[in-house]
N, C-alpha and C positions, 0 to 999 in steps of 0.2 A: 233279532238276528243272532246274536250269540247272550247263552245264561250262562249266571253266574251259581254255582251250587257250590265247589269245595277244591280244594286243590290236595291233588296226593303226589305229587311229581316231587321231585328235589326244590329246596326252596333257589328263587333268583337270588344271584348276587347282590352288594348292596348300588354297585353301578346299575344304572338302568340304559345304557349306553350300546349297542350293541353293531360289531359290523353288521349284521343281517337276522331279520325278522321274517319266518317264513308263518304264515295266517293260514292255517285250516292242517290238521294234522292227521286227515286219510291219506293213504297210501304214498299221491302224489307227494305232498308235504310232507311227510314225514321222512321220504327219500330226497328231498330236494333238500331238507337240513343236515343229512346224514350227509350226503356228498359236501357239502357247504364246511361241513366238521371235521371231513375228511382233507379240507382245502387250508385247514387251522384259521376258520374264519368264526370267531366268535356269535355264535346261533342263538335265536330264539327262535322256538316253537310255539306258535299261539293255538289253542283249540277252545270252541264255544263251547262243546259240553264236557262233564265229566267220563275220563276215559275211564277203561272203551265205553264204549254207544253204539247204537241201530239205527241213527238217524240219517247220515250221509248214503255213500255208496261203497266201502270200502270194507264194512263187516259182511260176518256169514264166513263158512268154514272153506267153501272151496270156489276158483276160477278156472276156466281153460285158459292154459298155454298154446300155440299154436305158430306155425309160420306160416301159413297155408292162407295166404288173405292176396285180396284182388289187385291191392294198391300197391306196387311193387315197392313203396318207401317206407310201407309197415314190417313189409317182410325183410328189407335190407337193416332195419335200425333192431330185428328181432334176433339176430345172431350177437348181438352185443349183448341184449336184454337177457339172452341164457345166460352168458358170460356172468351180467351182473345177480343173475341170481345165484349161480355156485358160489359167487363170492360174499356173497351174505351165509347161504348156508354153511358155508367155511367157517366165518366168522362168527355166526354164529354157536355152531354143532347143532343145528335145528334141521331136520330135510324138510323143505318146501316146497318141493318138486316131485311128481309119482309120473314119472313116463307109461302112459298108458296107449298112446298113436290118438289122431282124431280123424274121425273120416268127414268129409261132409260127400252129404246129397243133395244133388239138385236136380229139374231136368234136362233132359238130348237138350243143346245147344243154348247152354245158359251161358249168358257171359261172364257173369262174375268165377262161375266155376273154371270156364274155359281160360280165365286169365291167373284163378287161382294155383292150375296147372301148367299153367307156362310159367309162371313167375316161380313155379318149383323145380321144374326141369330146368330153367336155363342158369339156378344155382347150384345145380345139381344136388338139391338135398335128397335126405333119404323119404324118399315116397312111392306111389304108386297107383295103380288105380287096378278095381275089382269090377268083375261080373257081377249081375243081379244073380248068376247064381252062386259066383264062390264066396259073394255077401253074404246071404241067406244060408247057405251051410255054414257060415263060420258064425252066423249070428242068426239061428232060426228063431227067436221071437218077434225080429226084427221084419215085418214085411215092406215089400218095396212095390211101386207100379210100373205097370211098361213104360218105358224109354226116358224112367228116372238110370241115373251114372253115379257114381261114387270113384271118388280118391280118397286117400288115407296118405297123413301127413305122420311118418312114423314116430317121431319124436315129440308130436304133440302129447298136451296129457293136464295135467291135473296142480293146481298153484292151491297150497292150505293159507287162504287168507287173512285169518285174524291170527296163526302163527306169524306169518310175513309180517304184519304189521306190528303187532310185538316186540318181532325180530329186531328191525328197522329202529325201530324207535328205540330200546335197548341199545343197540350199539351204537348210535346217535350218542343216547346218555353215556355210555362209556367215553366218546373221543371228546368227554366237556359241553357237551350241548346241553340248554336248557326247558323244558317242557314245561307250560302252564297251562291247564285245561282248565275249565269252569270259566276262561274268562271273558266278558263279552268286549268288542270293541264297539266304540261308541263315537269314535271317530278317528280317519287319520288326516296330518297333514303334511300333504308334499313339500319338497323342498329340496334345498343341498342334505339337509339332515330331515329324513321323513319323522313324523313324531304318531305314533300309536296311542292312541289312549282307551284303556277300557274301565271296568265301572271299580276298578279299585287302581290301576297304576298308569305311570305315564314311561312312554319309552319312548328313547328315539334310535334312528339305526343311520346306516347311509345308505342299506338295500332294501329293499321290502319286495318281498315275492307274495301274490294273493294267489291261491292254491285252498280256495272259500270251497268247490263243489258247487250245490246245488242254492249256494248263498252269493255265488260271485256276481251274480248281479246288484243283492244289496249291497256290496262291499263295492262294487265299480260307478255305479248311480250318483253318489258325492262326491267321486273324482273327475266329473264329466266323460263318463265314458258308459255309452247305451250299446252294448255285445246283440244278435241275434240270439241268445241263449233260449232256450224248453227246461223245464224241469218237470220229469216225469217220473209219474208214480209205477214202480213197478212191480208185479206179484210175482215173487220166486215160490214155486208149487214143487212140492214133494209129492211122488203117486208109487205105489204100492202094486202088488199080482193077487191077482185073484185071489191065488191058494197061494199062500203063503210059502214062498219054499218048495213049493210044490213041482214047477217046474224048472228051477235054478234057473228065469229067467233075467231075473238082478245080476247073478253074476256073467250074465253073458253078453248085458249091453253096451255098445261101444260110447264112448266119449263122440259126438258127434256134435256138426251143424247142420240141420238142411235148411237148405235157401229155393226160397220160389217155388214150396213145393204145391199140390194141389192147384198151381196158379193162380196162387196169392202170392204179395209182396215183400209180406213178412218171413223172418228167421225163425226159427226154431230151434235151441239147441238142448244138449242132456251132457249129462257126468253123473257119475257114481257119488252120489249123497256120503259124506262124513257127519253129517249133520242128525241125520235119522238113519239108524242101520235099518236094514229092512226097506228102503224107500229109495226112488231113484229122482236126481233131480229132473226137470222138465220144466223149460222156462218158454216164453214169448220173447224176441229182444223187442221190447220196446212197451208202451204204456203211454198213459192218458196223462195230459200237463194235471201238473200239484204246483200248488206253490207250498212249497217244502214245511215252513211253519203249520201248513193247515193239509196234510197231505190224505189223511183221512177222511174228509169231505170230497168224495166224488160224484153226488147227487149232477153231474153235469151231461148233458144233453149231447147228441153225438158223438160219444165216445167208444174206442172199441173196446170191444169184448172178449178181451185176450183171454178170458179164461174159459171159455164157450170154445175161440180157436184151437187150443190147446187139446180141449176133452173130444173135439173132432179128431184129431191128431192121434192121440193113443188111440182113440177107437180105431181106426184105420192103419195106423203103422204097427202098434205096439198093444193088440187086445188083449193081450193075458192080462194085460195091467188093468186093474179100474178104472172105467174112465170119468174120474171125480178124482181134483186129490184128493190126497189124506193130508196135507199140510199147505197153506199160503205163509209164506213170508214178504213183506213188504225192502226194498230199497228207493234207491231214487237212482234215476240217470240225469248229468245234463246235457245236455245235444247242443251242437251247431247244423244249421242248416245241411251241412254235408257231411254231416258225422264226426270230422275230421279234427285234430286236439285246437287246441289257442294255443300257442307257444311263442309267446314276444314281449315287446315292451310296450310299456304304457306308450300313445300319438304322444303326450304330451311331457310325461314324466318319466324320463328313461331310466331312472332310477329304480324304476317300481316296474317290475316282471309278472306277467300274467299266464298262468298255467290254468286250463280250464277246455268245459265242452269232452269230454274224455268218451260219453255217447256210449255207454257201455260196453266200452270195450278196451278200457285203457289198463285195467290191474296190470296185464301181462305184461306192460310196455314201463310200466312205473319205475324199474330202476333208472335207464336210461333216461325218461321225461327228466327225474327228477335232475340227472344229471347235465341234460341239457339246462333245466334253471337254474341250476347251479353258476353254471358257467356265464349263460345270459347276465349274473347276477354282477359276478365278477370280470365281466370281461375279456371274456377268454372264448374265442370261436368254435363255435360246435363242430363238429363232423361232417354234419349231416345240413344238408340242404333244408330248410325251414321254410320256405316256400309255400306247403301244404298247410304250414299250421300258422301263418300270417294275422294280425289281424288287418289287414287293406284291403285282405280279397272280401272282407264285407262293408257295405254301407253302414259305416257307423256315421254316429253323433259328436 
């Protein structure tokens, strides 16, 4: 579940004692102890491997930002999350944020799209929506089919995400917080005072936040608690143009989503690659179950073939480009059945706060989460109606 390789972080104090232990130090966690440090509540930061790592879901150079989503309470809690991101970039002097707009497409009479647009229009953000043909002149690499639609969410754009986390973590350590990677937990025990133990120290806290990723079920399985969770593997694909350069079709492609296209179920999204100059990202959202320790093993039978859907995709929308990448990268996602985050407390141990399920789509939303377990942890009522991110709305164990 979690290795033990070396520790490069500040060493712990000689108390092992702490108000609050947050487990797993992607994005999530890392911002739920920054907020917690911000609160002058004495923090621990646990991470399994040594930092940084490619194992979780939280590396790789870039995420979309966006407010342009179907579920009006993603889009209400993402005017806070700009918020929290200037404010990191403040604090730290790092820009994390490239305003570049997102458009997505879908086709006539999609719903997710039709609600993507009302829920931007009745907050009146800065949006809009294009013709197929002022599309395709503003973006002719770009082709489109009859009685696909496009909006464009202006201020959507582009998160540099292993800066972010960095970021995050850095000023964590700055406000006194303390970071221990390499360490594995080997067990926790609940109580008035939770007690962590991993394969070299023993800690105890009175809060404990699990913000595990694509490990939160082995970390919730000995506390009596069986989540709906997926963990899936997923290939992040870099693809490239023909001619190289040739028709400046890289610098002309938008940040986008398209949903439902070809009348299939899946998403498809793109951004401008930081990662390979030369090369544009082009992802699948979604992927085949992993169990995360063995995620490279996918010799398994009925699985789709996101990277077959993918080279259908640029052949069809985007032909100048290759249709092969030129690069796969692996992450993971973990899912709840409805995509939608875990944000609550343990049924049984209210002590212990569970952040999880984020379904690929939560980077953008990370200050905020973090800050909602922050509060969870402390006691202190969110803003925001939690309702979506329950865990009663599933049959658990």
């Amino acid at each position: 579940m979690f290795s033990v390789k070396k520790q490069v972080n500040m060493s712990v104090p000689r108390s092992t004692v702490f108000d609050c232990i947050v487990l797993g130090a992607g994005i999530q966690g890392s911002f739920t102890a920054y907020h917690l440090a911000k609160n002058h509540k004495k923090t621990l930061l646990l991470e399994q491997f040594p930092l940084p790592h490619s194992r979780g879901s939280s590396h790789g150079q870039t995420r979309i930002i966006r407010r342009a989503y179907g579920e009006d309470f993603y889009t209400n809690m993402m005017e806070e999350s700009y918020q929290l991101w200037a404010e990191l970039e403040k604090e730290s002097g790092i820009q994390l944020y490239r305003k570049t707009g997102v458009v997505v497409i879908a086709p006539t009479g999609n719903e997710e799209f039709e609600l993507i647009c009302k829920n931007m229009e009745e907050r009146q953000m800065s949006w809009g929506t294009l013709t197929q043909e002022e599309f395709m002149k503003k973006y002719p690499g770009f082709l489109l089919k009859a009685g696909e639609v496009v909006c464009c969410d202006h201020d959507g754009g582009v998160l540099s995400a292993d800066k972010a986390l960095r970021a995050v973590q850095e000023q964590f350590k700055t406000m006194g917080g303390v970071i221990r990677d390499g360490e594995k937990v080997t067990h926790i025990q609940p109580g008035r005072v939770v007690t962590v133990t991993t394969a070299s120290h023993v800690f105890e806290t009175e809060k404990l936040v699990i913000t595990a990723g694509p490990w939160a079920q082995k970390v919730l399985s000995p506390l009596g608690l069986e989540l709906p969770l997926k963990t899936l593997r997923i290939n992040v694909c870099y693809w490239k143009e023909k001619i190289p350069g040739g028709s400046g079709l890289l610098q002309n492609i938008p940040t986008f989503l398209g949903v439902n296209l070809n009348g299939e179920e899946h998403e498809v999204y793109g951004l401008p690659s930081q990662e390979y100059p030369g090369l544009f990202k082009i992802c699948f959202h979604g992927g085949n179950e992993a169990d995360p320790e063995e995620r490279e093993l996918q010799d398994k039978p009925n699985k789709i073939d996101d990277i077959q859907i993918l080279c259908n995709f640029i052949s069809q929308y985007l032909p100048d480009l290759h249709p092969k990448p030129a690069v796969i990268e692996q992450c993971m996602y973990t899912n709840t059945p409805d995509c939608n985050f875990i944000l609550d407390y343990h049924p049984v141990h209210k002590n212990i706060v569970i952040g999880s399920g984020f379904s690929g789509h939560g980077f953008k939303l990370s200050p905020l989460v973090g800050k909602i377990l922050c509060e969870l942890s402390i006691g202190k009522q969110p803003l925001y109606d939690l309702k979506p991110f329950c865990i009663s709305r599933f049959k658990t164990q």
